[in-house]
N, C-alpha and C positions, 0 to 999 in steps of 0.2 A: 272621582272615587264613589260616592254616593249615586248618583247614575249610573254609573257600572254596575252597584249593588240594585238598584234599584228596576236595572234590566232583569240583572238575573233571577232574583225573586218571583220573577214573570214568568220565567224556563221551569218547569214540573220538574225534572232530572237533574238539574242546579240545585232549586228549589229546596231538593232535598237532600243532597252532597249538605249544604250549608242548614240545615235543621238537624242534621246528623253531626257534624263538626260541634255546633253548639251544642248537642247533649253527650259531645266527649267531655271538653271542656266543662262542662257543667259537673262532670263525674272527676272531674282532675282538678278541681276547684275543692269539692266535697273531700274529696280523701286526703286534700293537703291543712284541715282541721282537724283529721282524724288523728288521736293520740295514742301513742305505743304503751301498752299495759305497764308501770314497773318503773317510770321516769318522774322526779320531777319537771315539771314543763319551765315551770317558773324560775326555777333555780337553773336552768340548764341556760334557759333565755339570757337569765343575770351573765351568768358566767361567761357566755359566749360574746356577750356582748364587750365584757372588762376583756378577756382575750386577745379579742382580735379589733375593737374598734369599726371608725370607719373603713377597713380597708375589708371587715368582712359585711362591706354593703354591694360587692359585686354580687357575691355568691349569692347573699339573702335576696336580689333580686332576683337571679335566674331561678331559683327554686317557688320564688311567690312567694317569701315571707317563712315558707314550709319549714326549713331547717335551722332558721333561728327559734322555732316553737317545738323542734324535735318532734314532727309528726307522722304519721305515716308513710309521706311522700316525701319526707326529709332529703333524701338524697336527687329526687328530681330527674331531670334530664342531664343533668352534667356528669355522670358515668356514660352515658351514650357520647356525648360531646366529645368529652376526652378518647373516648374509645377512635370514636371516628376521625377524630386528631390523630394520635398514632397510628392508626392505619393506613391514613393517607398519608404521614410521614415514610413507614417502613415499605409503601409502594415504591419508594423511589432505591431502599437500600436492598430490597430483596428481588432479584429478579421473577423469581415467581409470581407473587404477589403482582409485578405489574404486567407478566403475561395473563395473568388471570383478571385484571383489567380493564385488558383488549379484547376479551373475549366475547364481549358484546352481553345480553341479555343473561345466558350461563355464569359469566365471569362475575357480573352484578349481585345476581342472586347469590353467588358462594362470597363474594366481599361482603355483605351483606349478613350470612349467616355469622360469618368471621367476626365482623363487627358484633353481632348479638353476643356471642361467647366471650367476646373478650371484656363487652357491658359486664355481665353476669359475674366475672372473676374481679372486676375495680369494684362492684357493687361490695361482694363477700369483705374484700379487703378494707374498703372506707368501712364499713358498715361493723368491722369486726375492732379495728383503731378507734373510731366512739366507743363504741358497748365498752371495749378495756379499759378506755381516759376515762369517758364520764364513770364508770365503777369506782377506779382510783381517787377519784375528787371527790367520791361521795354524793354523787346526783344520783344513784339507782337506787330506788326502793329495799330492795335486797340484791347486793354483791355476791352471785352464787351463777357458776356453771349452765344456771338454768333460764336465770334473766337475761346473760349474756346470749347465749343462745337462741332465746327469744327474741332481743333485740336484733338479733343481727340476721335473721328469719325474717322479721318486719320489715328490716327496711331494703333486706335485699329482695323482696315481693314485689315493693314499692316500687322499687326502680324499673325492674323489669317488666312489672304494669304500665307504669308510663312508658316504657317503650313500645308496650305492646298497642297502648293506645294512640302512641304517636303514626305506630303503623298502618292503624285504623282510619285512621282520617286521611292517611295518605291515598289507601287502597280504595276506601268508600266514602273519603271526605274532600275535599275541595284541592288534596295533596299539601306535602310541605309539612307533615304531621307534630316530628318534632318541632319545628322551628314554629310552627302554631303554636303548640303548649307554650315555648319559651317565650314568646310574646304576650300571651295571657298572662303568664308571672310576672313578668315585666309591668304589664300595664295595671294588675292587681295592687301593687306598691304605690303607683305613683298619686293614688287619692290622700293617702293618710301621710305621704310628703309634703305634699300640695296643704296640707292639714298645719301640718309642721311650721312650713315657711309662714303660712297665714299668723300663728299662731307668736313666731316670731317677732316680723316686720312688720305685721298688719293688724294686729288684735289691740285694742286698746292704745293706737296710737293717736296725734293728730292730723286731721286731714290732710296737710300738705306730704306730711311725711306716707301716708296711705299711697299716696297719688303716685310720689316719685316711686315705692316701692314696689307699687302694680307694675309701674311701667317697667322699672329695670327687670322684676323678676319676667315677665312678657317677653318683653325685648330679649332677653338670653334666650328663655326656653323657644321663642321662636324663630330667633335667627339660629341656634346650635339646629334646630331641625330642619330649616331651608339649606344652611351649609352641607349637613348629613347627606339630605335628600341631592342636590347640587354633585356632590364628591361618590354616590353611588351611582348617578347615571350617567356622569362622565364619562365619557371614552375616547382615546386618539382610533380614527379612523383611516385606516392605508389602504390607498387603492391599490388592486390585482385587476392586472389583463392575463386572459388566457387566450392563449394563441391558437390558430385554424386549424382543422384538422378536417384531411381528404378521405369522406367515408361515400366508399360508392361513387356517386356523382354530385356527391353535394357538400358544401365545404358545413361543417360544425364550430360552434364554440367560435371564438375571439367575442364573448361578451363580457365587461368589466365587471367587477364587483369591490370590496371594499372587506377588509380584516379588521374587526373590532378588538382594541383593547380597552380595558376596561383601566381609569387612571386606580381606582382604586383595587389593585387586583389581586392583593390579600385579604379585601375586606376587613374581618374586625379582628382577625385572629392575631397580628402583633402585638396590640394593645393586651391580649386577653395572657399570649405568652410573657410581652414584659412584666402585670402585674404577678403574674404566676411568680417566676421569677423574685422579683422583689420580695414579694410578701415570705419564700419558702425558708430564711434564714430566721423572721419575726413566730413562724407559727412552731422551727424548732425551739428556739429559745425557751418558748410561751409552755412548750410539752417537757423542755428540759428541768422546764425551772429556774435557770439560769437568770442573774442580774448583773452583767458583765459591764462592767467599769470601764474608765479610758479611753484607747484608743475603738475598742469593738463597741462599747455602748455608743460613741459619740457617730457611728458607724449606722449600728440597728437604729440610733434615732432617726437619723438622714434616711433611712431606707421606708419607715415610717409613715405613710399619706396623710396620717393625721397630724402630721409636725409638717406642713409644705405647704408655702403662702401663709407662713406665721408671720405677722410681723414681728413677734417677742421675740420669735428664732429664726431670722433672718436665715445664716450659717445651714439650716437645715432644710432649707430646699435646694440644695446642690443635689440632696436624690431625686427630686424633680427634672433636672437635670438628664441625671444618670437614666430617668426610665422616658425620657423623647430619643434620645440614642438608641433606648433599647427596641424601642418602634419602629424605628427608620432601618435598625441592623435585619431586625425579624420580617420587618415588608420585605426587605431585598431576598432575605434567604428565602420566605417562604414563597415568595413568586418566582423564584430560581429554579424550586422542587417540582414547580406547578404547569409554569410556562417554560417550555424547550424551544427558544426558535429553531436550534438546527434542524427539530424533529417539525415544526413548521416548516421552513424553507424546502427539506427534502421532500415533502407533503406536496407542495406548491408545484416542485418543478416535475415531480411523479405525473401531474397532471395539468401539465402543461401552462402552470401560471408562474407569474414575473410578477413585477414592480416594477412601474415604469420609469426609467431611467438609471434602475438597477439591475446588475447582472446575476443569473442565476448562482446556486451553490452560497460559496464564502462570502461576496460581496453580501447580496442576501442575507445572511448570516449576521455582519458584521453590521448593515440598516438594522436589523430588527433588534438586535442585542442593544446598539446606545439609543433606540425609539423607546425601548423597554425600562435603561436602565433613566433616562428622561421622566420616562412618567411614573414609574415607582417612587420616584425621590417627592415629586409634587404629591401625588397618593399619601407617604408617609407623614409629609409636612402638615397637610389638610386632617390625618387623623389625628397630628402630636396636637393641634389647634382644637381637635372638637374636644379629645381627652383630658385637656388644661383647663378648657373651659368652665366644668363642674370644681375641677381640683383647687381653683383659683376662689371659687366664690364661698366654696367650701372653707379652703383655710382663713382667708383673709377676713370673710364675713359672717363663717359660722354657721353657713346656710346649707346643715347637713342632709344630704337627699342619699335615699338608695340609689334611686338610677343616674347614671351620670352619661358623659361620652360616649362608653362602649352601648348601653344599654340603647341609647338614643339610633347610635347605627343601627342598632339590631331590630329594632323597631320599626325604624324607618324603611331598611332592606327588608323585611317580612312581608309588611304592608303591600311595599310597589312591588315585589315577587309573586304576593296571590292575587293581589288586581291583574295583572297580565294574566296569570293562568287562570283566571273566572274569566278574561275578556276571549283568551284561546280557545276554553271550552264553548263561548255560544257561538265563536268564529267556527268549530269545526262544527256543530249541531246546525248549525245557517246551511253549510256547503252541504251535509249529510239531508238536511228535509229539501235540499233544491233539486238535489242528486235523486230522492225518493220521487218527488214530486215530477 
């Protein structure tokens, strides 16, 4: 990785793709301290914090800390997220949408615009549900027509900034725009965790006790990152033969190649729908007021992240439970939506390729479907392991971090995503000055 970087730094046109990246980031770091005129910061913080707990340490991460301190860029990249979530979902229920698609570079650009607009409409809407709650609670300076409005002006700007700047780095930056920002917010948290646990385990204990605790906190965060890294670049690899073909006088084609599946080929997005999920019954409660007794409270405990690997409350990591199922049920669906063999296999035989020792069409069909539903299951299995990983040391040992599981995947997939494309960009400048030259 550092070699990579270290090439490129070298390349003038790289060079400066990545000094431009850096002074987005730099201005996306900046505005995520800036504060909305009209709020307490400090009481919003308190509040959010008694609310939602640890379980709202996903979100404080993606946003960089931004929207536990209600600041200008409070909302972050997670209306883009979401957006582009739904949209790639309703691809698959609305036929237009997925002719539009297929449509190559046009099709992109109007998905694209689609996804902006529909940013724009989650922004108004999140952005107009704070300004009313936090009114109600008492966190706004003054409760009037006019803060609300202003609140919801601020931080619907915000968002649509950072999208605009995620666009920026795509277009004139090293690519990958958003998921850059989302890694800087990511990796922005992880010092004053690191902070945390020191401060823990490690601050005024005795040596032996230092020593074991360097090593276990190491040993997790560097094995959860080898597994990460391990479970992203996985893939089952299926050979294709394509058969001859008489053009003229000369036979083409029958050269073999190989179909990559990726084991992990919903990525992080299971995890990120189960906790959705989970947490969306804790944060109405939390908005209703509600303190519901019996059968339902002994329910919203269990569903709770911060009640799971208690040892006080054994009983209540049975939602631990409940959200590895819900990972394994969401890998399946959402690689269902994603990946179509039969629209592979007709692809194959359109153009003349097989599998060798399988028959075109259904057989076909039938190989890909259980090679799929094979390595989905291991994919699931490997992300229920990284996302336990945090939840476990969390509950058991108290060892409260923002980033956990998901953030680590995302991290780690960021990272090997723009190493390859900084490596592709001086692979094609190499071919282009040989091609000059």
């Amino acid at each position: 990785m550092f070699e990579t970087l270290r090439n490129a730094l070298k390349v003038k046109d790289i060079r400066k793709k990545l000094l431009f990246t850096l002074f987005i980031l730099i201005i996306t770091r900046l505005g995520c301290q800036l504060p909305i005129p009209g709020i307490d910061r400090a009481q919003i913080s308190q509040y959010l914090d008694s609310l939602l707990g640890d379980s709202f340490n996903l979100l404080n991460s993606f946003t960089g800390g931004s929207f536990e301190q209600m600041s200008l860029f409070a909302l972050n990249v997670t209306p883009y997220i979401t957006s582009s979530i739904i949209i790639q979902l309703l691809t698959i229920a609305i036929p237009a949408l997925e002719e539009m698609q297929r449509d190559g570079e046009d099709g992109r650009k109007k998905m694209n615009n689609i996804t902006r607009f529909v940013t724009l409409g989650l922004s108004v809407m999140e952005s107009t549900g704070l300004a009313i709650g936090f009114g109600r609670q008492g966190l706004l300076t003054n409760y009037n027509a006019l803060t609300v409005c202003e609140m919801i002006v601020c931080l619907t700007a915000g968002s649509v900034f950072i999208m605009w700047l995620g666009e920026q780095i795509t277009d004139k930056g090293i690519g990958n725009g958003i998921s850059i920002i989302l890694l800087i917010n990511i990796v922005s948290r992880m010092p004053s965790d690191l902070y945390g646990l020191y401060q823990k385990f490690i601050q005024d204990k005795p040596i032996g006790g230092i020593v074991i605790a360097v090593a276990i906190i190491a040993g997790v965060i560097i094995g959860t990152i080898m597994l990460t890294i391990l479970l992203n670049d996985a893939e089952r690899k299926i050979p294709v033969q394509y058969s001859k073909k008489l053009q003229g006088r000369r036979q083409i084609g029958g050269q073999g190649s190989v179909l990559p599946i990726k084991v992990n080929t919903a990525n992080v997005i299971p995890v990120i729908f189960a906790s959705s999920l989970l947490q969306f019954p804790l944060v109405i409660k939390q908005l209703l007021g509600a303190d519901p007794k019996g059968v339902a409270g002994a329910v919203l405990n269990c569903l709770n992240q911060n009640n799971w690997c208690d040892p006080e409350h054994p009983k209540r990591t049975i939602g631990l439970l409940v959200y590895l199922v819900l990972i394994v049920l969401f890998a399946y669906f959402y690689t269902s939506i994603t990946f179509n063999p039969m629209e592979i296999a007709n692809n194959m035989k359109k153009q003349g390729g097989f599998v060798p020792g399988i028959r075109p069409g259904k057989p076909t069909i039938d190989y890909l479907t259980s090679i799929l539903n094979y390595i989905v299951f291991i994919g699931a299995i490997g992300l229920c392991i990284i996302a336990t990983i945090p939840i476990f040391f969390n509950g058991y040992f108290g060892a409260h971090v923002s980033f956990g599981g998901t953030s680590i995947i995302i991290v780690s997939g960021v990272i090997l995503e723009t190493i390859k494309q900084i490596e592709s960009q001086m692979l094609v400048r190499h071919y282009t000055g040989f091609l000059v030259d």
